[in-house]
C-alpha positions in Angstrom: 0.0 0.0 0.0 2.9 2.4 1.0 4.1 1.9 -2.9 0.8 3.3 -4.6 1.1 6.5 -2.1 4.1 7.1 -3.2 3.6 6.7 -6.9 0.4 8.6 -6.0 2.6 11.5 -3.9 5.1 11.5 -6.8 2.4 11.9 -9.4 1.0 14.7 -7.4 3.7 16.1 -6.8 5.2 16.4 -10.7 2.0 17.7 -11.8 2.5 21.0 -11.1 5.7 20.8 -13.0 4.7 19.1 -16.1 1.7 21.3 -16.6 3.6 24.5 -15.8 6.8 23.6 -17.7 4.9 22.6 -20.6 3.1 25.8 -20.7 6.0 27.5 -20.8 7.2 26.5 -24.4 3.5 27.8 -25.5 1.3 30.6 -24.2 3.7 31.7 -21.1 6.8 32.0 -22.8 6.6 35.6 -23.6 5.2 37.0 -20.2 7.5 34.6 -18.4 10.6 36.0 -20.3 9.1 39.7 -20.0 9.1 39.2 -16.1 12.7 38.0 -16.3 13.9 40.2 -18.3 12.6 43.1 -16.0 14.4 41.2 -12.3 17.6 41.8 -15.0 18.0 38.3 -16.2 20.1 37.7 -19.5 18.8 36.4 -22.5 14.8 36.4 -20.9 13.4 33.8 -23.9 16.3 31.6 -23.4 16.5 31.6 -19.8 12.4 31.1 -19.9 12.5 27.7 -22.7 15.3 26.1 -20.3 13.2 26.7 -17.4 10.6 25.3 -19.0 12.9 21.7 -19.8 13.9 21.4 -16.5 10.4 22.0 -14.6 9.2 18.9 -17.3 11.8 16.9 -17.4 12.2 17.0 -13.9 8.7 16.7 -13.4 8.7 13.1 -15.1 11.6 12.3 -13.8 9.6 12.5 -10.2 6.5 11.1 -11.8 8.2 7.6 -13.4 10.7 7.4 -9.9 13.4 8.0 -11.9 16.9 9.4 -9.6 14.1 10.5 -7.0 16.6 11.2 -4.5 18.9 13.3 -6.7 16.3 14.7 -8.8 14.1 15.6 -5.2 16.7 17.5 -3.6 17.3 19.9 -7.3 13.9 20.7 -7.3 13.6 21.7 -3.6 16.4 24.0 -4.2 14.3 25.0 -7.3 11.4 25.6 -5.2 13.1 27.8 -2.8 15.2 29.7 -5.5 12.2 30.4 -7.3 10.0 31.1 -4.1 12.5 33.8 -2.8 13.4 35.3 -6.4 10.4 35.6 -8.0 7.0 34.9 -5.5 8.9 37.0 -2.9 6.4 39.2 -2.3 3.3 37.1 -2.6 3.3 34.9 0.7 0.8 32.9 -0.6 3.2 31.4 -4.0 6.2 31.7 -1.5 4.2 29.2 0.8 3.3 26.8 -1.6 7.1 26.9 -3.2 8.7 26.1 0.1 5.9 23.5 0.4 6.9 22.1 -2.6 10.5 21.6 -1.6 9.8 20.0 1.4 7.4 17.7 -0.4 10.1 16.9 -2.7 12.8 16.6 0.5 10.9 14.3 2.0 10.9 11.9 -1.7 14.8 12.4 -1.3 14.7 11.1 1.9 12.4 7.7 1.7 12.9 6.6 -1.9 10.1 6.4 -4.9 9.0 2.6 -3.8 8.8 -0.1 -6.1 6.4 1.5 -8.1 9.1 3.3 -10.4 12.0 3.6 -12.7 15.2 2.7 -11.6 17.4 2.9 -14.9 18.4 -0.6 -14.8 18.6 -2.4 -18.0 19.2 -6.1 -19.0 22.9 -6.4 -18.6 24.9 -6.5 -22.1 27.2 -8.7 -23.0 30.6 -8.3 -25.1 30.6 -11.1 -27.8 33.8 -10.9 -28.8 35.7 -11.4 -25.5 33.4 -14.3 -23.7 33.9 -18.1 -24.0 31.7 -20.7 -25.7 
């Protein structure tokens, strides 16, 4: 049971990154990279489509269990880089950024269950060196 709450947990919890990150290539590219180029940030549109790669790649990266430990603890620092930078002054997004990262510290910290992706393929085999 513990296994389908945590596929469920990392589901929920990559959601908000697929959606957002996805929405980023499309429709919120050019407000996003407006509002980063006014906090002073170089190249806005390019800085806005790599955002975008990493909130979705990251976000199935969570979602399939794939390096959940590595991949939990760069988006809690996301979470909190982006809270501070850019929801700073709305408590409300700041909250639910820093909610976020601990949400995705606590995945770091148990493991995605067996329920996921661990990067393990079948094991190759060189057929030049091996023995009848």
């Amino acid at each position: 049971m513990n296994n389908v709450f945590l596929l469920i947990g990392r589901i929920l919890l990559s959601v908000l990154f697929i959606v957002s990150g996805a929405g980023k290539f499309g429709a919120f590219a050019g407000p996003l990279s407006g509002m980063l180029g006014n906090l002073g940030l170089p190249a806005p549109l390019l800085l806005t489509y790599l955002i975008a790669l990493c909130e979705v790649v990251g976000g199935i990266a969570v979602a399939i269990g794939y390096q959940t430990r590595i991949v939990g603890i760069l988006l809690a620092v996301w979470c909190v880089l982006t809270g501070v930078v850019v929801h700073g002054g709305d408590p409300v997004e700041l909250m639910k950024n820093i909610g976020l990262a601990g949400g995705f510290l606590v995945l770091a910290a148990t493991s995605p269950g067996s329920i996921a992706y661990y990067g393990t393929w079948p094991e190759r085999r060189d057929l030049s060196t091996s023995t009848p």
